[in-house]
C-alpha positions, 0 to 999 in steps of 0.5 A: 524483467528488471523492473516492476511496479509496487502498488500502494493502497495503505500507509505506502500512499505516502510516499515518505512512508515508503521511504523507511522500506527502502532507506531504513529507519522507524516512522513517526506513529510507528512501532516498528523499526525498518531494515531497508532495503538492500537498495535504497534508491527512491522510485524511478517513477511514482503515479497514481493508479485504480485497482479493480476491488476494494480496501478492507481492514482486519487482523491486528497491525504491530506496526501500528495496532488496529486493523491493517489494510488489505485488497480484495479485487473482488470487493465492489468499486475501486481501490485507490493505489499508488504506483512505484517503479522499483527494480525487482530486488528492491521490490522483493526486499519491501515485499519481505519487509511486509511479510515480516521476513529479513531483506536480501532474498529474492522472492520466488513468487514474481515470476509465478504471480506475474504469469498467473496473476497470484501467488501465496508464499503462506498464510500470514498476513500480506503473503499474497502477491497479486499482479492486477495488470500491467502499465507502461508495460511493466507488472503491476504487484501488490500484497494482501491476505490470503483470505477476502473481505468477506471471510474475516472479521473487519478490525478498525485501524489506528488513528495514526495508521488511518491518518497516514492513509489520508494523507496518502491519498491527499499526496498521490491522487490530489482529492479533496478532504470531502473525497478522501472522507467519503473514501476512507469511510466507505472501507469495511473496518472504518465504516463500523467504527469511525464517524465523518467527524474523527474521520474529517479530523484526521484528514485535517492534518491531526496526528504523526506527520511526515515531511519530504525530509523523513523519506528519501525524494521521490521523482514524479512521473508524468503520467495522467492518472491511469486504471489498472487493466485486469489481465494479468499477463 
């Protein structure tokens, strides 16, 4: 297995915004400062895809502050996600960028979740692997809590943060702003604690933005948008 897909479904929608994983740097609104990767190549392929489950925001984010976005496959619904064709040292590198480790390790944990569908390196935030399918067939890999949605307390998220999301989604899965409102509101942590109103706002364009320039290109693949299966292997 020399490649996998990482699944986006928070800040990394953006695709610029990975870019800072995989090439390096501090992206605007941010308060934290990327090593990279020991690869900074883009994506061979980024396509949008469905999770079974949901998105849900909790703990305290120092990258942003306000709640981070976690996925639970047992929360009702869909969560929409992005899919990025990374070679497997790439992925372990953004993978211990996430936990909070030092890049340049592989990450034991692949071969476990691939062939279980989930794995936990520890109890920290995003320590979780989860494989929730296969596409083209490749793993599909993403990160999240140890715990479900329905065992912590839901935290809002930082405007910037949100903000981030909302264009994420714009960018990947081509919505509407009336589509990525409805969705961002519908998450536990932003459905308490935002209203349509901010909510519209930032999908408006209002706060840190990102350009082409600030993350390495990225080459779009030519798939139709795609549902995740739920066999793991």
């Amino acid at each position: 297995m020399d490649e996998v897909w990482y699944v986006a479904y928070g800040s990394n929608l953006h695709a610029a915004r990975l870019g800072f994983y995989l090439a390096g740097g501090c992206p605007p609104g941010g308060r934290r400062t990327y090593p990279g990767c020991r690869d900074p190549r883009p994506p061979r392929r980024t396509v949008p895809v469905s999770l079974p489950g949901g998105v849900y925001f909790a703990g305290e984010s120092r990258a942003w502050t306000g709640g981070m976005a976690f996925y639970d496959p047992a929360l009702p619904g869909e969560a929409a996600a992005r899919a990025y064709l990374l070679d497997v040292g790439q992925f372990a590198d953004v993978a211990a960028q996430e936990m909070y480790r030092e890049p340049g390790a592989d990450v034991g944990l692949i071969a476990e979740a691939v062939a279980t569908g989930r794995a936990t390196l520890g109890p920290g935030r995003y320590e979780t692997l989860l494989c929730p399918g296969r596409l083209d067939g490749l793993p599909l890999l993403t990160f999240t809590a140890p715990l479900a949605a329905s065992e912590v307390r839901w935290r809002a998220p930082a405007p910037a943060y949100l903000g981030m999301i909302a264009r994420g989604l714009r960018e990947s899965h081509g919505w509407d702003a009336d589509r990525i409102v409805r969705y961002l509101l519908a998450r536990p942590g932003v459905a308490d604690a935002w209203d349509a109103a901010a909510v519209a706002a930032l999908v408006a364009g209002d706060g840190p933005a990102l350009t082409a320039g600030d993350g390495p290109a990225l080459t779009a693949g030519t798939d139709p948008r795609m549902t995740a299966g739920t066999d793991p292997r």
